[in-house]
LUMKEBA-466356 format. One record per residue (C-alpha): residue number from 1; x, y, z. Coordinates in steps of 0.001 Angstrom, whole numbers. Layout:
# residues N
<pt resi="NUM" xx="X" yy="Y" zz="Z"/>
...
//
This chain:
# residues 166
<pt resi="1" xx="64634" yy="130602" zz="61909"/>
<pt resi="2" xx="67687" yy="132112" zz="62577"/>
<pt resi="3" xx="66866" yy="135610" zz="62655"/>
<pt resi="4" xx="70016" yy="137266" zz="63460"/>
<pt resi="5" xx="71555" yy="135786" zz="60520"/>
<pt resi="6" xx="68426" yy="136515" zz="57896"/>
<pt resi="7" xx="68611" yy="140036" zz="58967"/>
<pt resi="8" xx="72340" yy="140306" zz="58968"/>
<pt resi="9" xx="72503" yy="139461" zz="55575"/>
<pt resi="10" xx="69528" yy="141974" zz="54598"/>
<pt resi="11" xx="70076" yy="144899" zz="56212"/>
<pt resi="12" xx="72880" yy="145236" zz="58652"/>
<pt resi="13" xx="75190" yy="146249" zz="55777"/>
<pt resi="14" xx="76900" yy="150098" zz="56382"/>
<pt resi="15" xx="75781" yy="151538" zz="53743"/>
<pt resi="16" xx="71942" yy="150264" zz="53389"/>
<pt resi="17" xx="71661" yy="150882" zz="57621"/>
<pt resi="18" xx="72775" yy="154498" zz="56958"/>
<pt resi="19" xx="70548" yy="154766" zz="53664"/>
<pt resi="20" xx="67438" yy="153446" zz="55795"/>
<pt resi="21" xx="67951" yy="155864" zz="58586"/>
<pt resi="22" xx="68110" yy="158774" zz="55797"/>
<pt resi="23" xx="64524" yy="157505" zz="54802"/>
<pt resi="24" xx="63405" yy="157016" zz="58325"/>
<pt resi="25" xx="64824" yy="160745" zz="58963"/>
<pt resi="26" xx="62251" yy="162073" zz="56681"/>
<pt resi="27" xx="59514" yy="159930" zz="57455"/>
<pt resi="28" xx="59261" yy="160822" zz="60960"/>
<pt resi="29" xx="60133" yy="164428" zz="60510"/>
<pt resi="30" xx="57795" yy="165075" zz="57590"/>
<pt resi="31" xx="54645" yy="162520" zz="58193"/>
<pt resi="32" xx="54516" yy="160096" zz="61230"/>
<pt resi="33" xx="55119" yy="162973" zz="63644"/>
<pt resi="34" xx="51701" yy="164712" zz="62523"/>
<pt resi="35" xx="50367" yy="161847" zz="63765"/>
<pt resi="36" xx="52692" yy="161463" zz="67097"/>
<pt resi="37" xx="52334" yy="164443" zz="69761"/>
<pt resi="38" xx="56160" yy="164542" zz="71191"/>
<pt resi="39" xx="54763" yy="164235" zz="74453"/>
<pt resi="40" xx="53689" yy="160481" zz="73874"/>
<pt resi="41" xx="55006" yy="156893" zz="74936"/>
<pt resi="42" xx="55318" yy="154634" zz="71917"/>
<pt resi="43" xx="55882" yy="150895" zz="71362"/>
<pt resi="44" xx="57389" yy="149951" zz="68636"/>
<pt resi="45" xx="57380" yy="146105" zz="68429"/>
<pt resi="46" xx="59634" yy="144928" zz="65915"/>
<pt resi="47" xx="61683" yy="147825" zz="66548"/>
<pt resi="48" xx="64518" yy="146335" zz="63659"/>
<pt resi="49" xx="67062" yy="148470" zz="63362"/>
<pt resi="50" xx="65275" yy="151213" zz="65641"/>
<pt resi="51" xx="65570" yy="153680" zz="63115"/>
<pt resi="52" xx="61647" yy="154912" zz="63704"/>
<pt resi="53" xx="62464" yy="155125" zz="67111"/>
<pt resi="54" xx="65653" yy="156821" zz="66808"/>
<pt resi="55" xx="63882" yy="159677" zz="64753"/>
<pt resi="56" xx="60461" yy="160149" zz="66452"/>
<pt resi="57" xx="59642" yy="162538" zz="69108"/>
<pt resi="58" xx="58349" yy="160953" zz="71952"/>
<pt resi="59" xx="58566" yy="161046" zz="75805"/>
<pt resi="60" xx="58980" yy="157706" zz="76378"/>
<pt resi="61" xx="60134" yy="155254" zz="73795"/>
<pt resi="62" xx="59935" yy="151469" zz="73919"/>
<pt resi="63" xx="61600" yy="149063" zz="71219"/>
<pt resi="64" xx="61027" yy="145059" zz="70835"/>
<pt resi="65" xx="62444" yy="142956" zz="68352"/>
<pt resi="66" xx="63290" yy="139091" zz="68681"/>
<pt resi="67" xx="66828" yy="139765" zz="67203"/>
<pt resi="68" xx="68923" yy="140660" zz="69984"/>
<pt resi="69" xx="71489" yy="142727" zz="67650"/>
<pt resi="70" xx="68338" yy="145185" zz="67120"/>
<pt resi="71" xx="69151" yy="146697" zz="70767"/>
<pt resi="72" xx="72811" yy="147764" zz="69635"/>
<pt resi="73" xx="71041" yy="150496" zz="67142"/>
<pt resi="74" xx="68534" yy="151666" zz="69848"/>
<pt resi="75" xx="69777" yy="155303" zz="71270"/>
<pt resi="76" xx="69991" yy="155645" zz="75275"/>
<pt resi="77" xx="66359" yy="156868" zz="75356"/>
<pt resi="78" xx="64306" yy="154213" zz="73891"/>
<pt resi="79" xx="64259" yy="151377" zz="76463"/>
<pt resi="80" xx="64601" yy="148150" zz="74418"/>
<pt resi="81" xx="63235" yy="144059" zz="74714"/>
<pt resi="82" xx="64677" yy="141603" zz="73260"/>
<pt resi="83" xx="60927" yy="140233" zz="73010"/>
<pt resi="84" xx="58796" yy="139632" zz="70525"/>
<pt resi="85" xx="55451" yy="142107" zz="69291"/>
<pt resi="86" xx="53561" yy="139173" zz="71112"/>
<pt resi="87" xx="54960" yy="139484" zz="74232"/>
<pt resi="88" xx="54535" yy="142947" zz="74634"/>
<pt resi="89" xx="51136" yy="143055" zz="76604"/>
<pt resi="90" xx="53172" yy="140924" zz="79417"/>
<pt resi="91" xx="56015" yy="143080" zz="79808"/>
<pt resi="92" xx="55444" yy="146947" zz="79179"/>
<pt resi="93" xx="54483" yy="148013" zz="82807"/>
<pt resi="94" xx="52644" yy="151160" zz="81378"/>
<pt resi="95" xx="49879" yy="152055" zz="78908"/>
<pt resi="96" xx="51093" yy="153661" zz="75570"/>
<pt resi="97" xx="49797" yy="156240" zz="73709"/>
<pt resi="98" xx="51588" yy="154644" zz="70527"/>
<pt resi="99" xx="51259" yy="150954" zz="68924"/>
<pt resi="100" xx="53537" yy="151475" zz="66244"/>
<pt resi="101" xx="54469" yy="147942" zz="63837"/>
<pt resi="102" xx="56192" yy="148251" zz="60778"/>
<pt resi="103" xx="56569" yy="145302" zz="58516"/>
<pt resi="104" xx="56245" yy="142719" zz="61442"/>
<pt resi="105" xx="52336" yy="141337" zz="61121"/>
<pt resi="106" xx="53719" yy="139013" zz="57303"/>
<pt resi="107" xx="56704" yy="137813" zz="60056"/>
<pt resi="108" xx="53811" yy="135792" zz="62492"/>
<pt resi="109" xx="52683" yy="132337" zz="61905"/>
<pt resi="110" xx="48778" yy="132892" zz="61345"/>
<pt resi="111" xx="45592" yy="134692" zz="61087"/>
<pt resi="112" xx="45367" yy="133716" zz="64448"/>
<pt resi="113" xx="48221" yy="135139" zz="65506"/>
<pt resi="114" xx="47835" yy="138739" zz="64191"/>
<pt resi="115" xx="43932" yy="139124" zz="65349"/>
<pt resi="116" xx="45608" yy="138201" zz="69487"/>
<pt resi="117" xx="48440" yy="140715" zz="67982"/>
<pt resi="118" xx="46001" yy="143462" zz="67716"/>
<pt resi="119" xx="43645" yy="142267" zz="71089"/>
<pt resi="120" xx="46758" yy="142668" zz="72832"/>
<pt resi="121" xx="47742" yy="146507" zz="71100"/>
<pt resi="122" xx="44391" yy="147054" zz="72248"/>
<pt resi="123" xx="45529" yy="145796" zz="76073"/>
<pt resi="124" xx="48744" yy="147803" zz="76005"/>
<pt resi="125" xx="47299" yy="151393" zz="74335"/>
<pt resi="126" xx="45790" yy="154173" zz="76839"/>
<pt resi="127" xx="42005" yy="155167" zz="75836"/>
<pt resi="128" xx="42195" yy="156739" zz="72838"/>
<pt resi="129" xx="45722" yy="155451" zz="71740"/>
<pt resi="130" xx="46756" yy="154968" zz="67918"/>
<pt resi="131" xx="47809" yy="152019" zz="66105"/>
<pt resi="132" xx="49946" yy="152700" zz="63260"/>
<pt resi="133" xx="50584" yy="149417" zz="61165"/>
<pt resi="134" xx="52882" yy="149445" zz="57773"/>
<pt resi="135" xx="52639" yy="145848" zz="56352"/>
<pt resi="136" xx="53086" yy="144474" zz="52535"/>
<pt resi="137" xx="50100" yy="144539" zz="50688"/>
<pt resi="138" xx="49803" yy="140876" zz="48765"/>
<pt resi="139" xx="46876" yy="142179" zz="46564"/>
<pt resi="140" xx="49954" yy="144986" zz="45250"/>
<pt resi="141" xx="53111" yy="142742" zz="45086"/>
<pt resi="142" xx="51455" yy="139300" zz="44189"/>
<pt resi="143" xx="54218" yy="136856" zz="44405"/>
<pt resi="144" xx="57019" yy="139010" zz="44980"/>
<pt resi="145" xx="55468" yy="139309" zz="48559"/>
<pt resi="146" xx="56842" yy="136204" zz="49293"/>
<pt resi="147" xx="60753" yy="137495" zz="48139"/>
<pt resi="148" xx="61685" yy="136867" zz="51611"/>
<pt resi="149" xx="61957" yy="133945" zz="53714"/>
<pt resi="150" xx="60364" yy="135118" zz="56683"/>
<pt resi="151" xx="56875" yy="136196" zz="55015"/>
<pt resi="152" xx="54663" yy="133819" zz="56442"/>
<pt resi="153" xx="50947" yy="135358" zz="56497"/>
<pt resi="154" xx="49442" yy="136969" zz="53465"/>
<pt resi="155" xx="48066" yy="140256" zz="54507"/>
<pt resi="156" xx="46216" yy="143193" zz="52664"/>
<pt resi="157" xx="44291" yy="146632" zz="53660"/>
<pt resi="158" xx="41285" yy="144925" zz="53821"/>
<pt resi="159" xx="42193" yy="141780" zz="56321"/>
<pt resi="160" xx="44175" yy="144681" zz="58326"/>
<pt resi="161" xx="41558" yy="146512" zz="58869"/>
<pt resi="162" xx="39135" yy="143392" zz="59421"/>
<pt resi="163" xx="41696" yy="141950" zz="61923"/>
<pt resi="164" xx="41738" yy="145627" zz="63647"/>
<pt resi="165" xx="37958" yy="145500" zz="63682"/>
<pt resi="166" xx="37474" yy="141613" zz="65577"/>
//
């Protein structure tokens, strides 16, 4: 699939990249950060726009995504892949306190493929690390979860949490 020009077309778009960011803005400030001490290292694989990244505190910030324009919205702190969420445990050269994956798990091909996903956040984390996983819930949107091309793997709170659990 050609993902620079799927994404492109969704969200690359002025005014919906600064409308996201405004989101992401409050997001971090008022909720992920309770979760995030500032003196952490995060992944973030499927970093998109980097707008989590961008607003976090964090001591050391890595971003992935496979579309390479993602690494033109990453600031000068957050060292950036152009590698995909699978790839991760093969190239980070340090443990992170921080998985964090945010609508990316619906992008891979299979079951299969999301329980390795989460063996390897389990590879890449320090001891007592955090994964933090937004996804689409199918059992909530029904068909509409499948609204965009790229959706490939049904997902829900209960196979995320199974898949977390194997």
């Amino acid at each position: 699939m050609e993902l620079e020009a799927v994404y492109k077309n969704r969200f690359f778009e002025d005014k919906v990249l600064k409308e996201k960011n405004a989101v992401w803005k409050i997001l971090c400030r008022h909720f992920f950060q309770k979760f995030i001490p500032e003196n952490s290292v995060i992944a973030d694989l499927g970093a998109g726009c980097c707008e989590f990244l961008n607003n976090i505190k964090a001591a050391k910030k890595y971003g992935f995504d496979l579309n390479k324009d993602s690494r033109n919205f990453a600031s000068k702190e957050i060292k950036f892949y152009n590698a995909g969420l699978l790839e991760a445990g093969s190239i980070l050269e340090e443990k992170v306190d921080i998985v964090f994956v945010s609508h990316v798990l619906e992008h891979l091909n299979s079951q299969e493929e999301i329980i390795y996903a989460f063996k390897m956040f389990n590879q890449i984390l320090r001891g007592g690390g955090k994964v933090i996983v937004l996804t689409p819930n199918i059992t909530l949107l029904g068909g509409s979860y499948y609204d965009f091309i790229d959706h490939k793997t049904p997902l829900n709170d209960k196979s995320i949490i199974e898949a977390a659990e194997i």
